[in-house]
The first five atom37 places (N, CA, C, CB, O) and aatype in JSON, in Angstrom:
{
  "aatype": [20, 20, 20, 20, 20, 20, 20, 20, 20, 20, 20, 20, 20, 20, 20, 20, 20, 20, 20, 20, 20, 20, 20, 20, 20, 20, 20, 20, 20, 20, 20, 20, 20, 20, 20, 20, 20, 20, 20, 20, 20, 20, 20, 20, 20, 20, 20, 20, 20, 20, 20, 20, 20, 20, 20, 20, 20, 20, 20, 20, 20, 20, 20, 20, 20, 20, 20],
  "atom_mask": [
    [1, 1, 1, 1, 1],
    [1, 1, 1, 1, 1],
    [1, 1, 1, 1, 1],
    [1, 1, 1, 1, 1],
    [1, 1, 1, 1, 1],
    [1, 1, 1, 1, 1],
    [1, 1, 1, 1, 1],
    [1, 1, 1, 1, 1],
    [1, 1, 1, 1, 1],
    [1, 1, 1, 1, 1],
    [1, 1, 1, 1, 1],
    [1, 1, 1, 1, 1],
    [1, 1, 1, 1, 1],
    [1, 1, 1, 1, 1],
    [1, 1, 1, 1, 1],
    [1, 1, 1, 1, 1],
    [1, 1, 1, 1, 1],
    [1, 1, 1, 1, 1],
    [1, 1, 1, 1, 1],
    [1, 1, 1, 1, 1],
    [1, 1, 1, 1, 1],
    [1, 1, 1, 1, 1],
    [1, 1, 1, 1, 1],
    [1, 1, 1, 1, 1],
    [1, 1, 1, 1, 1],
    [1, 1, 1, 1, 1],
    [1, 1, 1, 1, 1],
    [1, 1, 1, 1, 1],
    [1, 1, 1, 1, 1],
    [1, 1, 1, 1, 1],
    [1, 1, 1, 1, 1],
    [1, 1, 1, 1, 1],
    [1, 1, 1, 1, 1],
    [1, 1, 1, 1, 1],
    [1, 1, 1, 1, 1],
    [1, 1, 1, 1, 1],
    [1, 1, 1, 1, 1],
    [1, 1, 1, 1, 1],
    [1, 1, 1, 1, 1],
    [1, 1, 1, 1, 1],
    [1, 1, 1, 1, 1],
    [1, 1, 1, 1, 1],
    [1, 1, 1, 1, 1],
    [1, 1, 1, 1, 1],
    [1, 1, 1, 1, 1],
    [1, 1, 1, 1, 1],
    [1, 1, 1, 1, 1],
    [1, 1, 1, 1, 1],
    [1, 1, 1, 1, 1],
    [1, 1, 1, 1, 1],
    [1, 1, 1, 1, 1],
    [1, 1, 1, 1, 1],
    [1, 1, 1, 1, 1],
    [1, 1, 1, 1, 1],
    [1, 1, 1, 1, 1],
    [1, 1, 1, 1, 1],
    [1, 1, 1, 1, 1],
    [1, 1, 1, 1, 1],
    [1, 1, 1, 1, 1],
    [1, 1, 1, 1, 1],
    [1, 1, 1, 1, 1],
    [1, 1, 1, 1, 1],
    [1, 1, 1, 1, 1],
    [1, 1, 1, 1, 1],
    [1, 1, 1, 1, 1],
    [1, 1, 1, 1, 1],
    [1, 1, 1, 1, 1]
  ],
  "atom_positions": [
    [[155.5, 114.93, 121.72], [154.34, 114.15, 121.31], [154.19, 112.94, 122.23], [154.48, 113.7, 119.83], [155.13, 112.26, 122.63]],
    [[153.26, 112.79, 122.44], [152.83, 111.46, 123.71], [152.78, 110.4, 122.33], [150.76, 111.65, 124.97], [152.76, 110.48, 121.1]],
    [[152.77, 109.36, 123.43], [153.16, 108.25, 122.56], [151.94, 106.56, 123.09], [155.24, 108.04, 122.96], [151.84, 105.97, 124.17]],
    [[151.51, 106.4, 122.23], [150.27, 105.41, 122.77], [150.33, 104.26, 123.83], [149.79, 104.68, 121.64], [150.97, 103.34, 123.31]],
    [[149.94, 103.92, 125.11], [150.61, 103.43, 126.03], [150.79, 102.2, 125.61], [150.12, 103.56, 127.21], [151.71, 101.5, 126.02]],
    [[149.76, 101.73, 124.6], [150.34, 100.32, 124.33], [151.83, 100.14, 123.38], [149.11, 99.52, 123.54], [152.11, 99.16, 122.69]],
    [[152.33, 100.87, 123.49], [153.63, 100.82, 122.67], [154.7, 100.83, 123.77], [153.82, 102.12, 121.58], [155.88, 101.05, 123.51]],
    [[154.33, 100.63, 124.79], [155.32, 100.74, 126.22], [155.39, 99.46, 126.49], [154.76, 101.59, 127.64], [156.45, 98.92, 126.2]],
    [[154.4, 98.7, 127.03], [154.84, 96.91, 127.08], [153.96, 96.47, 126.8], [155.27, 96.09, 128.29], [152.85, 96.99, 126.73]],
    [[154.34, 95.12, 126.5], [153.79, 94.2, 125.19], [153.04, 93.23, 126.9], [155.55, 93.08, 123.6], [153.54, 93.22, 128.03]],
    [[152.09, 92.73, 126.53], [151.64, 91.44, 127.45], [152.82, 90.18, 127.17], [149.86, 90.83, 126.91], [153.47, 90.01, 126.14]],
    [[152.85, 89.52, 128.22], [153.78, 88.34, 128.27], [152.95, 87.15, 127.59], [154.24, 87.97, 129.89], [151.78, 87.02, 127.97]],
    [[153.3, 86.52, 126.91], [152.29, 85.24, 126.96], [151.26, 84.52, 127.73], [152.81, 84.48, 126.92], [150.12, 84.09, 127.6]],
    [[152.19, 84.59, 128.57], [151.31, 83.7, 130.15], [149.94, 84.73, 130.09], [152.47, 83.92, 132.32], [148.8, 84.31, 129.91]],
    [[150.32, 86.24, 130.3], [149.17, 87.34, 130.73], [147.75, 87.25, 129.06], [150.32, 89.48, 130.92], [146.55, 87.4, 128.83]],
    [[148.55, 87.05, 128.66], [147.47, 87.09, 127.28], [146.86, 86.09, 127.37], [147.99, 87.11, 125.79], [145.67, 86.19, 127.05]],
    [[147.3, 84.82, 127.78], [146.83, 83.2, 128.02], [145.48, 83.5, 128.42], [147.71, 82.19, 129.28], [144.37, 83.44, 127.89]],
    [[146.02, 83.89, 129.71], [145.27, 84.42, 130.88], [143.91, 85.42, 130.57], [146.37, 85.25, 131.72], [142.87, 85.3, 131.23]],
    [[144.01, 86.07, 129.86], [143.14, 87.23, 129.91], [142.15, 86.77, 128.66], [144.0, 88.79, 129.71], [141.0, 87.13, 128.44]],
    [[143.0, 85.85, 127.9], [141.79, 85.66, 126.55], [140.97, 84.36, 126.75], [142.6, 85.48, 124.85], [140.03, 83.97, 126.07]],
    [[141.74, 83.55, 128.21], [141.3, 81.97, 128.62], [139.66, 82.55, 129.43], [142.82, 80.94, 130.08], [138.65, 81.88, 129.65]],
    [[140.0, 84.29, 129.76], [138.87, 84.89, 130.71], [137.62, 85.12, 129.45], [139.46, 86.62, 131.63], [136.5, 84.62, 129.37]],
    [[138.13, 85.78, 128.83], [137.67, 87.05, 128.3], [136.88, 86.47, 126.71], [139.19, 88.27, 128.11], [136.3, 87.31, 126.03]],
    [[136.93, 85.19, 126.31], [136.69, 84.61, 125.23], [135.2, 84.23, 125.82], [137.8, 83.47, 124.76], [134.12, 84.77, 125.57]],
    [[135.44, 83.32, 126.51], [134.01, 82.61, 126.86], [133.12, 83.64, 127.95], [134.33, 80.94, 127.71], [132.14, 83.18, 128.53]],
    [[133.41, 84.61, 128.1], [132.31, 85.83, 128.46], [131.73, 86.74, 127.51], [132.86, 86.76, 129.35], [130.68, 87.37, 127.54]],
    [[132.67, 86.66, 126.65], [132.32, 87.39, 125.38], [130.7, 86.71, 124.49], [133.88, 87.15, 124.31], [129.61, 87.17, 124.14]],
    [[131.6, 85.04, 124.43], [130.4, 84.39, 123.78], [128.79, 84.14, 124.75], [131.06, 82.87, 123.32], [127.63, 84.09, 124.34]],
    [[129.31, 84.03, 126.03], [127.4, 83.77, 126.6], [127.42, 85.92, 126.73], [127.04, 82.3, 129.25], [126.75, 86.41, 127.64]],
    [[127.91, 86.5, 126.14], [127.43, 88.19, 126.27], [126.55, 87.97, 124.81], [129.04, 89.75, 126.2], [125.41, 88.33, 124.52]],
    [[127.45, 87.32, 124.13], [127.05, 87.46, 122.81], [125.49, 86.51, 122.44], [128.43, 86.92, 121.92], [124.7, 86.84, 121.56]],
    [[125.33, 85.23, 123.43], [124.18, 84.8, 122.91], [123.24, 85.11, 123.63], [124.12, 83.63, 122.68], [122.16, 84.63, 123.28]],
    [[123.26, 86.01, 124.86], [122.54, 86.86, 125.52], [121.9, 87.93, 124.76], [123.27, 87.34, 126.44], [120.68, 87.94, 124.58]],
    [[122.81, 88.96, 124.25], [122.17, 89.81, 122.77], [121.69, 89.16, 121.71], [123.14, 90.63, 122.02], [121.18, 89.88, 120.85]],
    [[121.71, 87.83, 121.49], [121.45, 87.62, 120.56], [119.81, 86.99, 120.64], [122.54, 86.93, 120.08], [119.0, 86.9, 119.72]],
    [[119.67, 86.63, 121.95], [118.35, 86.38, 122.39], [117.29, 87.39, 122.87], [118.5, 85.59, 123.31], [116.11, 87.04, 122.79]],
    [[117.71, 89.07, 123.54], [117.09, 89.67, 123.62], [117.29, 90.66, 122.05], [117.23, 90.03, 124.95], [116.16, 90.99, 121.69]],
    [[118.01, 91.03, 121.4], [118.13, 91.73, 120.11], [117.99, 90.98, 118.59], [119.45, 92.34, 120.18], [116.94, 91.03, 117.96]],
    [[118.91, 90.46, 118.21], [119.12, 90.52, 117.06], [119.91, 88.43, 116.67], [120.23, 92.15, 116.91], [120.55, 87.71, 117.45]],
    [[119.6, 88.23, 115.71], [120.43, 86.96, 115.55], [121.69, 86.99, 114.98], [119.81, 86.06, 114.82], [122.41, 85.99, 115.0]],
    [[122.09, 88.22, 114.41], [122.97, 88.15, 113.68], [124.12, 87.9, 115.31], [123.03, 89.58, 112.48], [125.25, 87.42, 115.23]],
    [[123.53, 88.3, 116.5], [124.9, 88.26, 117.55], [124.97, 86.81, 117.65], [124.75, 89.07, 119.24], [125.6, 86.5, 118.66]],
    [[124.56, 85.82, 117.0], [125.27, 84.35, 117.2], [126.14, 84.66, 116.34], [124.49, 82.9, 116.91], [126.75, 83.59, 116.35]],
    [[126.75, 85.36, 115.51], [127.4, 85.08, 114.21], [129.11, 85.48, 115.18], [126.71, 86.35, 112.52], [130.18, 84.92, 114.97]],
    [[128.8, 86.82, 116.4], [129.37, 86.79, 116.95], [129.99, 86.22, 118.3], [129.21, 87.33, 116.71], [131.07, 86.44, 118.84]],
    [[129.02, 85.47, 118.62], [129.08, 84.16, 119.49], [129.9, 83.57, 119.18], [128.14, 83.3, 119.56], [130.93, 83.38, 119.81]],
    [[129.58, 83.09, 117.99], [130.69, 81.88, 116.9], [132.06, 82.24, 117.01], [130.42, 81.92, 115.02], [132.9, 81.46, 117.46]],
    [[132.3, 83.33, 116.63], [133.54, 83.42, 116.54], [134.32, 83.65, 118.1], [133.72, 84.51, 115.52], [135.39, 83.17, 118.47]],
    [[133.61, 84.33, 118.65], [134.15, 84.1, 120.07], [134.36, 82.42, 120.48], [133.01, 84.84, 121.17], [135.49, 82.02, 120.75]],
    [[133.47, 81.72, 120.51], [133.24, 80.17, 120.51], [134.82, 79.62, 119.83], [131.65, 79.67, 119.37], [135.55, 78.92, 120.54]],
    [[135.17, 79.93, 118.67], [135.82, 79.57, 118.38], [137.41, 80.29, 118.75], [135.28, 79.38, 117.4], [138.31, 79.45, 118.82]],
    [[137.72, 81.37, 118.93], [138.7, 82.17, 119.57], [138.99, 81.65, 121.15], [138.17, 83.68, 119.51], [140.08, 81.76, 121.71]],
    [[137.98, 81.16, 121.64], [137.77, 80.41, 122.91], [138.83, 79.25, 123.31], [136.39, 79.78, 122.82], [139.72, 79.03, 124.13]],
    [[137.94, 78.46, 121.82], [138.77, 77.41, 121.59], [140.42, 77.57, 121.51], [138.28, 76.92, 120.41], [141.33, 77.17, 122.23]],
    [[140.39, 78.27, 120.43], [141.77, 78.29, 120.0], [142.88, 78.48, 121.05], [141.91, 79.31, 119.06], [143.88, 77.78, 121.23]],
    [[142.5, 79.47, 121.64], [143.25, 80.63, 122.93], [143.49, 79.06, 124.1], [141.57, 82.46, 123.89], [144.69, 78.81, 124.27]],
    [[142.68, 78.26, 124.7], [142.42, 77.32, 125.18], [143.14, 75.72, 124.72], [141.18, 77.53, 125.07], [143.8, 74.94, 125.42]],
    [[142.81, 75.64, 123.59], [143.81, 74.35, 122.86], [145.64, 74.98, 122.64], [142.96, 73.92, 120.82], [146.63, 74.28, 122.51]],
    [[145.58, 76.27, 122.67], [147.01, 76.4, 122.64], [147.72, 76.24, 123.7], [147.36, 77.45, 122.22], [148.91, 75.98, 123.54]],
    [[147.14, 76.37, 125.2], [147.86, 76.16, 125.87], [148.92, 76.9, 126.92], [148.12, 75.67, 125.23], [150.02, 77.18, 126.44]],
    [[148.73, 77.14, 127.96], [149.68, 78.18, 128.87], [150.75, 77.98, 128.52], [149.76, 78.13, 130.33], [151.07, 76.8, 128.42]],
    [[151.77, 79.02, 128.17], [152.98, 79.14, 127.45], [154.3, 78.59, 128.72], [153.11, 80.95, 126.83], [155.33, 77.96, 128.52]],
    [[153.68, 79.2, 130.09], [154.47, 79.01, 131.11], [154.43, 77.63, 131.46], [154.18, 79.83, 132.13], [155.33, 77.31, 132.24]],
    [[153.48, 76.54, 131.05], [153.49, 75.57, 131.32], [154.16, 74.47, 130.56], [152.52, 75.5, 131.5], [153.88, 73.34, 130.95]],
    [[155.01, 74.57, 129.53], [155.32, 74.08, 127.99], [157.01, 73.71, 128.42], [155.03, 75.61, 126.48], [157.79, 74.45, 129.03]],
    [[157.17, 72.89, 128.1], [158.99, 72.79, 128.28], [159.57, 73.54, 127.4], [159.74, 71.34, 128.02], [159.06, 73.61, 126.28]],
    [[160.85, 74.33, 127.7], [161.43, 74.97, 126.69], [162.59, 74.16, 126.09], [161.83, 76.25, 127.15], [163.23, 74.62, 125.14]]
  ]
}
């Protein structure tokens, strides 16, 4: 039986930092882009990207943190 690749390696901190510091605030101007040519309910998903943005962002690169 094959086995799902994400069960092989986990992202490091730093790489997740990284990818959600990208991937948050493209999400939200995607999201108020649809939400201006479609529908309003896509601010609702703006928002929460907006705020996942934040969060991902106020926490802080892990590699940068004293241990």
């Amino acid at each position: 039986m094959n086995h799902p690749w994400w069960k092989y390696r986990k992202d490091t901190p730093e790489e997740e930092y990284r990818a959600y510091r990208i991937l948050y605030p493209f999400l939200f101007f995607l999201c108020i882009f649809m939400a201006i040519v479609h529908d309003r309910w896509w601010y609702v998903s703006a928002l929460v990207c907006l705020v996942q943005a934040i969060r991902a962002i106020a926490k802080g690169n892990p590699a940068k943190k004293s241990v």
